[in-house]
Each structure stands twice: as structure tokens, then as C-alpha cells.
ZAMARGU-4260 file (C-alpha; in steps of 0.2 Angstrom, whole numbers, plus 5000, padded with zeros to 4 digits):
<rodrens>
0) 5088/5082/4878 | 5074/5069/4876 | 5078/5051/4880 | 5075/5036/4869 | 5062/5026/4872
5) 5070/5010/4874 | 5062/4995/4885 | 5074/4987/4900 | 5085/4973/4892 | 5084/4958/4901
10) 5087/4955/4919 | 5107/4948/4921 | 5108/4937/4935 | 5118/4940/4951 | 5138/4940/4952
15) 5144/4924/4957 | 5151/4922/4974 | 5171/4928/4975 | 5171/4937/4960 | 5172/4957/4964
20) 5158/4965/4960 | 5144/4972/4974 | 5130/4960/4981 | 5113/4963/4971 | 5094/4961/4972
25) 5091/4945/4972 | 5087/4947/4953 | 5073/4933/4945 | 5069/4926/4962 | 5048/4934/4961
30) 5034/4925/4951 | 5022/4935/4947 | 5009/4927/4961 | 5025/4930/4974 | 5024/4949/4971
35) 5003/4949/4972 | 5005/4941/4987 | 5017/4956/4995 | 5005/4968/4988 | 4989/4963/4992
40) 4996/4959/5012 | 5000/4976/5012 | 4980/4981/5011 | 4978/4970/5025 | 4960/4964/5017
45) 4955/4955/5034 | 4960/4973/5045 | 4953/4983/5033 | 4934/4972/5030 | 4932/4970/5051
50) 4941/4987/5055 | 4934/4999/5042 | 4918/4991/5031 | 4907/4992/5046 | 4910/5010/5047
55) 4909/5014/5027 | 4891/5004/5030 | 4887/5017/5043 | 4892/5032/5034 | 4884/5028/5017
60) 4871/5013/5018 | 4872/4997/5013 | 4877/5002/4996 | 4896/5004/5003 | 4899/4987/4993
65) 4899/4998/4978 | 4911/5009/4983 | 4923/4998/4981 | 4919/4993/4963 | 4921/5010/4959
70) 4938/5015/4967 | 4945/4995/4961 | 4937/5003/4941 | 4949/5021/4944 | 4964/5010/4950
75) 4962/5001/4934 | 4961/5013/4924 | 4979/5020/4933 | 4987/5002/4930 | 4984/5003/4912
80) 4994/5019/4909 | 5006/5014/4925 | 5009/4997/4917 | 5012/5003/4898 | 5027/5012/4905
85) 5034/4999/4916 | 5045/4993/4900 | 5054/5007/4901 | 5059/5010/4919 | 5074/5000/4925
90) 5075/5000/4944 | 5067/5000/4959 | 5063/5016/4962 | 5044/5014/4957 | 5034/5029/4959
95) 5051/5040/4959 | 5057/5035/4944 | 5040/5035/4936 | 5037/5053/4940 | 5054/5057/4939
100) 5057/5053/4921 | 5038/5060/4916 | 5039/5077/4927 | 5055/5080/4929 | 5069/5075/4943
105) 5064/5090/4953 | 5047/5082/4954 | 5054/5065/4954 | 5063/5068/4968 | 5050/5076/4978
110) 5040/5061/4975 | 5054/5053/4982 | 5054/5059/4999 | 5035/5060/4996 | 5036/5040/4994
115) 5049/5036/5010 | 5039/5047/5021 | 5023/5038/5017 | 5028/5022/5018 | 5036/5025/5033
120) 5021/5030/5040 | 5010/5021/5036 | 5022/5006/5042 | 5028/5014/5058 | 5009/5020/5064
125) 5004/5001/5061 | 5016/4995/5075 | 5002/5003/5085 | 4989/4995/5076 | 4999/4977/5078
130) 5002/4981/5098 | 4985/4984/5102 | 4976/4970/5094 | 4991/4959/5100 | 4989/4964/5118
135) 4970/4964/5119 | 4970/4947/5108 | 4982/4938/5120 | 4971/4944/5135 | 4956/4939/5128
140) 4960/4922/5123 | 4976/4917/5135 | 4975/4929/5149 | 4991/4936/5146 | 4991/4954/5151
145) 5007/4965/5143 | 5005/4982/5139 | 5006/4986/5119 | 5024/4991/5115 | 5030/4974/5120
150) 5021/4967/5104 | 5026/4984/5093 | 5045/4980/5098 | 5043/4961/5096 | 5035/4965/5080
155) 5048/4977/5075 | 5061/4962/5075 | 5051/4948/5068 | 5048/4961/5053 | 5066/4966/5052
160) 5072/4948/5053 | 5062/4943/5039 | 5068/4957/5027 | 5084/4954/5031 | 5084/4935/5023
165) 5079/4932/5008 | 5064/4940/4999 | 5060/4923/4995 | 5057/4919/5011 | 5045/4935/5016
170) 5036/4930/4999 | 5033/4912/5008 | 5026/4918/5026 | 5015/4933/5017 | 5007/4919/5006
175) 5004/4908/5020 | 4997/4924/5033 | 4986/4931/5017 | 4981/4914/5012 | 4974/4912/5032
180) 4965/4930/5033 | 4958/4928/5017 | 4952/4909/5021 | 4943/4917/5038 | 4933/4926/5027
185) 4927/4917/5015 | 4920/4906/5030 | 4911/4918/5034 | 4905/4921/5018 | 4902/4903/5014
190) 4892/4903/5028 | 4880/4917/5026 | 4877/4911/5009 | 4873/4895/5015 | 4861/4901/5028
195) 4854/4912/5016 | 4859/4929/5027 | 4847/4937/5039 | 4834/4938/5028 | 4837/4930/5011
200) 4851/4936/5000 | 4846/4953/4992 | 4855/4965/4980 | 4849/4979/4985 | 4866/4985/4990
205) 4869/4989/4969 | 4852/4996/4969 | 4854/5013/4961 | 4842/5021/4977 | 4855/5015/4990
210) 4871/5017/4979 | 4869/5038/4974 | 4865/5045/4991 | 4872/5060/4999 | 4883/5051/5011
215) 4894/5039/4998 | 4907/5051/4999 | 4912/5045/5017 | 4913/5022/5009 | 4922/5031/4995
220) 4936/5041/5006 | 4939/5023/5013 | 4938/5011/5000 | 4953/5023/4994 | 4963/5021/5008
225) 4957/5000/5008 | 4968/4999/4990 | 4984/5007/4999 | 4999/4996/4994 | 4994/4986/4977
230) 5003/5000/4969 | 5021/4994/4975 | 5023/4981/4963 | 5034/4991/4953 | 5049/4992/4967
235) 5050/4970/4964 | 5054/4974/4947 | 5074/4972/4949 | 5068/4954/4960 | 5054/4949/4947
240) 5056/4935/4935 | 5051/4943/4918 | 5048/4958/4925 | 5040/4967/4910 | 5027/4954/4910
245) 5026/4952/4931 | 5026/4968/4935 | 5008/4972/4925 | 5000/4957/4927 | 5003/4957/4945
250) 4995/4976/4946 | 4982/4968/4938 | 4978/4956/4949 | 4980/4964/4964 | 4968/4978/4960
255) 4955/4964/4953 | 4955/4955/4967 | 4955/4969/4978 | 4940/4978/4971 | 4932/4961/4969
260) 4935/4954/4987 | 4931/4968/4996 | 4913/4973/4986 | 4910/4953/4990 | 4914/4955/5009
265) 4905/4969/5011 | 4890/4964/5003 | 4891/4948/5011 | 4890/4958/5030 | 4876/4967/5024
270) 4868/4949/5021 | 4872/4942/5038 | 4863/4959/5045 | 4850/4960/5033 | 4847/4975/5023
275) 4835/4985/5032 | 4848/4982/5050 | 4864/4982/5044 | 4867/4999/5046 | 4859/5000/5062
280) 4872/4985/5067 | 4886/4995/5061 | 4880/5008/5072 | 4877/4998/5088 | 4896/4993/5089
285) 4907/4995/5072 | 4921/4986/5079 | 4911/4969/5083 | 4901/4969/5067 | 4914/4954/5060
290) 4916/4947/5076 | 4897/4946/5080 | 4894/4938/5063 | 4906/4924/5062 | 4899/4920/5081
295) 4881/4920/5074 | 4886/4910/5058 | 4901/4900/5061 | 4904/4899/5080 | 4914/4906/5092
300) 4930/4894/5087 | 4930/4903/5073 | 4930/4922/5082 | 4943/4917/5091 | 4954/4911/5074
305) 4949/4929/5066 | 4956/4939/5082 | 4972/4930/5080 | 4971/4932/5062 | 4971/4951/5062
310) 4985/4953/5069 | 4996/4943/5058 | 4986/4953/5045 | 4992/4966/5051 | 5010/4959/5054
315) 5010/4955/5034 | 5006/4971/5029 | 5021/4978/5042 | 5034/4967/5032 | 5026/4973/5016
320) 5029/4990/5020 | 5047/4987/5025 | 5051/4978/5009 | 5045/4993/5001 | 5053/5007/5010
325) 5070/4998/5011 | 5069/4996/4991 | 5065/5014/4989 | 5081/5019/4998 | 5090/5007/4988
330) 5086/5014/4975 | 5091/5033/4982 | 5105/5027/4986 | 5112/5018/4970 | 5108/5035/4964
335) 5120/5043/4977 | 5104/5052/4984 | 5105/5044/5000 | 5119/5037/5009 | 5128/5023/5000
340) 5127/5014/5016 | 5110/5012/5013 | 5111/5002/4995 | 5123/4989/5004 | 5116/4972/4999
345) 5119/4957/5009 | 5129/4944/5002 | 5120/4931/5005 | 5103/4934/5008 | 5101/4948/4992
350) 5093/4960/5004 | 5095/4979/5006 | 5099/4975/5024 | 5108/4991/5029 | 5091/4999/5026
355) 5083/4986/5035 | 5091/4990/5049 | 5089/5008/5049 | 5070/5008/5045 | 5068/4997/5060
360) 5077/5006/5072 | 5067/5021/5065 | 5053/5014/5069 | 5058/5007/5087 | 5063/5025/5090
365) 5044/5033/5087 | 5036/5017/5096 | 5048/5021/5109 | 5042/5040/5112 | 5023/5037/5112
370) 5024/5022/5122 | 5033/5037/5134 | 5022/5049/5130 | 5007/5037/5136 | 4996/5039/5120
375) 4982/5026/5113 | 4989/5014/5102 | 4975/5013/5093 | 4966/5031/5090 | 4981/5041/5093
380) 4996/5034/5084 | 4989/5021/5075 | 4977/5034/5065 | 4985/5048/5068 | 5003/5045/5061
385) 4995/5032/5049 | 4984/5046/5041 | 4998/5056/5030 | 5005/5040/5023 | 4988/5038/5015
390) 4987/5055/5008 | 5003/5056/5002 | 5001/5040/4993 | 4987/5046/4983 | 4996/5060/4978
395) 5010/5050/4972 | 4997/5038/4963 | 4990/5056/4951 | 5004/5062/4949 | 5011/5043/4943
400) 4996/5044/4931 | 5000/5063/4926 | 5018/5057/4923 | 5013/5045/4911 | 5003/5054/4901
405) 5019/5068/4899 | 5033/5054/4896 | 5023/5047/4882 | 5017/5064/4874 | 5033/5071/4873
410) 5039/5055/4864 | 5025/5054/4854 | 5034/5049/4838 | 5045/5035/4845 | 5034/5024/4853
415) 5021/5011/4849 | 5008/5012/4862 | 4990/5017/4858 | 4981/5031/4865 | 4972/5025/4876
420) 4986/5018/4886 | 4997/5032/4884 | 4985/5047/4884 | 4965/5042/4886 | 4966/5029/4903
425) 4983/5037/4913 | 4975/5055/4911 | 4958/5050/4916 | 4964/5042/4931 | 4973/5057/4936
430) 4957/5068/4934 | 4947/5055/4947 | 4964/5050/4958 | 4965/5070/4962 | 4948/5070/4966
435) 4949/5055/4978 | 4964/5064/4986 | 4954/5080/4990 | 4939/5070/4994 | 4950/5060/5007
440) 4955/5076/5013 | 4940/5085/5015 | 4934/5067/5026 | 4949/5066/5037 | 4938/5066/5051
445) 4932/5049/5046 | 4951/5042/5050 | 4957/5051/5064 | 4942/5057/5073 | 4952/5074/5076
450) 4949/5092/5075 | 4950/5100/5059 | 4968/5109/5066 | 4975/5092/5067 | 4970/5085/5052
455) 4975/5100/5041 | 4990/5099/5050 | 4993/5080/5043 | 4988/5083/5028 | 5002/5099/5025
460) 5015/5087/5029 | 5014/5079/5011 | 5018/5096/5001 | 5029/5102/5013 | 5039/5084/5011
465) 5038/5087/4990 | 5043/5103/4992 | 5059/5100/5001 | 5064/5086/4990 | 5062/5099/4975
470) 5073/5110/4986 | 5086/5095/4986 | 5084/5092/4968 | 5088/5110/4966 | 5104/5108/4977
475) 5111/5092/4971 | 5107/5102/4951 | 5118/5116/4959 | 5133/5105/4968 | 5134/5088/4962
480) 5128/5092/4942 | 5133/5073/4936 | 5123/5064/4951 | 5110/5076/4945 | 5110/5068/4928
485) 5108/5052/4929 | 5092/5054/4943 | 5078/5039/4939 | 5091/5035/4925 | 5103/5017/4923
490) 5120/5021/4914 | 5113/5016/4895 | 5101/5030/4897 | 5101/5047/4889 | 5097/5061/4900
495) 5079/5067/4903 | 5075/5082/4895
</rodrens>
């Protein structure tokens, strides 16, 4: 049976205290800016300009600035179809409701798992990231000399501390960190432009000559990865003021700024360098390029401020993560797809923070084994167990854009929208996000720096992860048929067909 299309109702605030009804999101308590701020922490800007620019300049020129222009132009083009159907999705399921009720449950479910695993990872492998710029940060600057799962378990707990009060309160310290990393570099940036770079302030980074050269593929497989996170503004829906109008405008802006910082920070490095030796720079030492630059043109104060800086950048986008990860099993389990243990809200606080708890000792358990194991923090578990988050991501984000394109068409005759956000703009940023995904695949190398057996390896976990929650789908369809029907659904609505 088709379902109607019939936009969410407004949000109902949460029970009173006493009465007997279960503890709830805390429902209206995001602004629009409020859930920018959670997404855009997630990309980490500052980790991702000083950690990964200076490599996408070595790989493919100084026109890597534009490289971000062009994946912040696709994303874009995925918000407007992603956005035109967030009326009519009711919980925080986000990606797996969106697929679920466009593809199917069995798809939906799959993207489910899909969506858990990725985020997990890609929250679970940062806790290496965190550790080692933690430990290499404090003994640098205060001589303090601890090895890196000290941080990792001390940053498990802050970041489990803070999901479990209120969302407001995460909201609050993610403004403040992003406010700071962001603030770092446009310091920079202020100065370079001041100083009038290396060599005078060009543009030949957007010269045609520099932009289509055989070895953009390489600042394009990483300026996909840089966006990773923005997408999550779906899962606040059930917190968001308004959501129908703060869920799209804060996809908008995250992707806008995104796409726009980045292309500014990463032309602005190319000035500091100069043109004709920034690339040579990036090839000297990738991992001071920043660093060396903010000495040069600001001072060493000021490196100092953006090593402590990365790391609460990377802190901010932890606690992102978490947020999302716990919403996404809250909203498996409402659906009795996951434990109902796992939905519990706290009473007070409005946070799923059963969830909480079990994500974070998830994550204590795998910091635990490679701290035992002895591997790098950094090359080994940060990269490596960080890698399939990414690619399952991007295939969550085509198949989200696919999804619209089939919940709208086989509703053609009951809804309003144009074309081009229903049909023209989702399918075209299908077409290009698949492409990005086998193009990030084909690069591996450039995020892990393994052999082709391991990287295949990570990349087979994301299908193999879909195909088992299809297989679950396929179970819960056999054994539990009325669970079954009312997957990605809310109570007032008809079955997907």
C-alpha cells in the first residue's frame, strides 16, 4: 500500500514531570544555528585544513582549493532533494528512515546498520586521533609525557558526560570549540592577506590549467571525506525548534560554509607558500604546513593556541558523533529494532543515555585492545578503523538521494514539489555521490597508506554490514510481521508499499 504524503504535525512538547508517560527528546530545545554548530564540529574544519589540505595540495596542485567548491556544489545538489523530504519524515532515524521509506525497509534497515557502523567508526577510530595529538600536544608545550590511551579514556568520559546532560549543553561547548578552531584560522588567514602571502595574492589556484589536471582525483577523494558529518542534521529533527524549517536551512548552511571555508583556507595556504612552492612545501613536511605558516605569519604564540586547538577540534567532532550514533539507536529502538533498553530517555536531562552509556563503553573496549595490541594511534587505528566509516557514509548519502527520487515518483500525483527538487537535483546527486564513492575507493591509499588487501578489506565491510541488515529485515518480516510494518513509520502513518 502507498502511504500518504502528509508532512509531520507539529512538534508536542515533553510530558510534564509526574504524569506517566516515558521521558522524551528534549523536543524544541535546537535553533537552527545550534544544530549547524553540531554538524559542522563533526567535519572538524581545523583537523581537517592542518591534517589533510596540505596533502590534497600535494596530490593535485595548488588547484586543490577548487576541489572543494565542487564536492560543497554536489552536496548541494543532495540537500535540495534530502531537504524537500524532510517534511515528511517524523523521527530521528535520518538516513534510515529516509531510505527506508524511499527503497524499502529491507534497504532501510540495511542502511540502518550501515549508519551505526559508520558512525561508530568513524567516532571510535578518532579516539586515536584525540590520544595522539593530546599526548604529543602536552609534551611539546608542558612537558607532560603519558602515553595516548590515557587521553583516548579520558576523552571517552568527557564525551560521554556531555551527551548524557542535556543536548543544550553539548550545543553550548561545540559552539564555543568551533567558534575557537575556526577563529585560529581565520588569523591566519587575516594575516596572509595582510602580508600579502609569499608572493602577492594570486588566483591561480581557479585557473583552469591548475584545476583539470590528471591528479585532482586524489583533493577530490579528500574533500569528500572533509564534508563527512553535515549530513546529520536530520537525526535533531525530534530536538529542533521548527524542525521542518531547521532541519533545511541548517543543511544548507553547513554545506555553504563548509564548501566555502575550506576553498578560502586552502587557497589562503597556497598564498602563504606562494604558488609556484606551495606544493613543494606540502612535500617537504605535510604535517607542519599549518604549523609553519602561523609561525611565519602570526608567531609562535599562536602555533602553540592551534596545537591545543586541534585537539578539542577533534574532541567536538567526538561528541558530535556520539550524539548522532546514540540518536540512531534511539530511534531503532522505538521501533523495537534494537533493545528497548537502548531508547530509555533520561528524565531529567532528555538524553538517550542508555545508548550513551553503551557506545562509550564500546568505544573504551576497542581503545582498550589496540592500546594492548601496541598499534600507532595515529596511522594504524586512527586511519585505518576511521576509513569504512567514511565509505559507508557516502553510500548512505547516494542511496539517501536515490531514495528520494523513488519516494516522490511513486507519489507523483499527491504532492506539490517541482521536479527539480523531487526528481532533476536528488538524482543527479546520486549519479555524482556514486561516483565519489568509487573514486574514494579506488584512492584508499591516500587515507590509510595500506596495501591494496587491506583497503579492499575495509571497503567490503560496508556491503557486507547492508547486506546483514537486509538479512534482519528479512527476519523481523518473517517472525515479528507487525514490528515489520511500522519500520521508519510513527503510528498516524500508513504502511510503506
Amino acid at each position: 500500500m502507498t502511504e500518504p504524503l502528509v508532512p509531520t504535525a507539529p512538534q508536542q512538547p515533553p510530558p510534564a514531570a509526574g504524569t506517566d508517560q516515558s521521558p522524551q527528546l528534549q523536543r524544541g530545545s535546537l535553533g537552527v544555528a545550534d544544530i549547524v554548530f553540531f554538524v559542522v564540529a563533526a567535519a572538524a574544519p581545523l583537523t581537517v585544513m592542518a591534517g589533510v589540505a596540505p596533502l590534497a595540495i600535494l596530490f593535485g596542485g595548488i588547484g586543490a582549493p577548487v576541489a572543494y567548491l565542487a564536492v560543497g556544489a554536489v552536496l548541494v545538489l543532495f540537500a535540495v532533494g534530502f531537504t524537500t523530504m524532510t517534511p515528511y519524515i517524523r523521527n530521528a532515524g535520518a538516513f534510515y528512515s529516509y531510505i527506508a521509506r524511499g527503497l524499502g525497509r529491507p534497504a532501510g534497515l540495511g542502511a540502518a546498520l550501515v549508519a551505526v557502523f559508520s558512525y561508530n567508526s568513524l567516532q571510535i577510530g578518532m579516539f586515536g586521533a584525540f590520544g595522539f595529538f593530546a599526548s604529543t600536544t602536552a609534551n611539546d608545550l608542558l612537558g607532560v609525557d603519558l602515553p595516548w590511551p590515557v587521553y583516548a579514556f579520558a576523552g571517552i568520559a568527557v564525551v560521554w558526560f556531555l551527551g548524557f546532560r542535556s543536548v543544550n549543553l553539548g550545543a553550548k561547548v561545540l559552539a564555543a570549540l568551533l567558534i575557537a578552531e575556526t577563529a585560529v584560522l581565520v588569523l591566519l588567514a587575516g594575516a596572509v592577506l595582510v602580508k600579502g602571502g609569499a608572493s602577492g595574492l594570486t588566483f591561480d589556484s581557479f585557473a583552469p590549467s591548475n584545476v583539470f589536471v590528471s591528479g585532482m582525483s586524489g583533493p577530490l577523494g579528500l574533500a569528500v571525506a572533509a564534508f563527512i558529518g553535515f549530513e546529520a542534521t536530520a537525526i535533531y529533527r525530534e530536538e529542533a525548534r521548527d524542525p521542518d524549517r531547521a532541519v533545511p536551512r541548517a543543511t544548507y548552511l553547513a554545506v555553504g560554509f563548509l564548501g566555502l571555508f575550506y576553498a578560502f583556507i586552502a587557497w589562503i595556504i597556497v598564498q602563504a607558500f606562494g604558488s609556484d612552492q606551495a606544493v613543494a612545501a606540502a612535500a617537504k613536511n605535510p604535517a607542519e604546513m599549518f604549523f609553519t605558516a602561523m609561525t611565519q605569519y602570526v608567531g609562535g604564540w599562536a602555533t602553540d593556541v592551534q596545537r591545543v586547538l586541534i585537539v578539542t577540534s577533534v574532541l567536538a567532532a567526538l561528541l558530535a558523533f556520539h550524539n548522532a550514533i546514540t540518536r540512531y539507536v534511539y530511534a531503532l529502538s522505538a521501533e523495537r529494532v534494537a533493545p528497548a533498553a537502548l531508547g530509555r530517555v533520561h528524565g531529567r536531562h532528555g538524553s538517550p543515555w542508555v545508548a550513551g552509556i553503551a557506545q562509550s563503553v564500546l568505544a573504551a573496549v576497542v581503545v582498550a585492545v589496540f592500546a594492548v595490541i601496541g598499534v600507532d594511534p595515529y596511522t594504524k587505528f586512527f586511519l585505518w578503523v576511521n576509513t569504512p566509516g567514511v565509505v559507508g557514509i557516502l553510500v548512505l548519502q547516494a542511496l539517501a538521494a536515490f531514495a528520494v527520487v523513488a519516494f516522490f515518483r511513486r507519489n507523483a500525483a499527491e504532492h506539490g514539489e517541482g521536479r527539480i527538487r523531487t526528481l532533476v537535483a536528488p538524482a543527479a546527486a546520486g549519479v555524482l555521490l556514486t561516483a565519489a564513492t568509487v573514486l574514494v575507493c579506488k584512492r584508499l591509499d591516500l587515507f590509510t597508506g595500506a596495501a591494496p588487501a587491506v583497503n579492499w578489506s575495509l571497503v567490503a565491510l560496508t556491503p557486507a554490514v547492508f547486506l546483514a541488515g537486509t538479512a534482519l529485515a528479512a527476519r523481523i518480516r518473517r517472525t515479528r510481521p507487525d514490528v515489520y510494518a511500522k519500520l521508519a513509520t510513527t503510528d498516524v502513518d500508513a504502511a510503506i508499499a
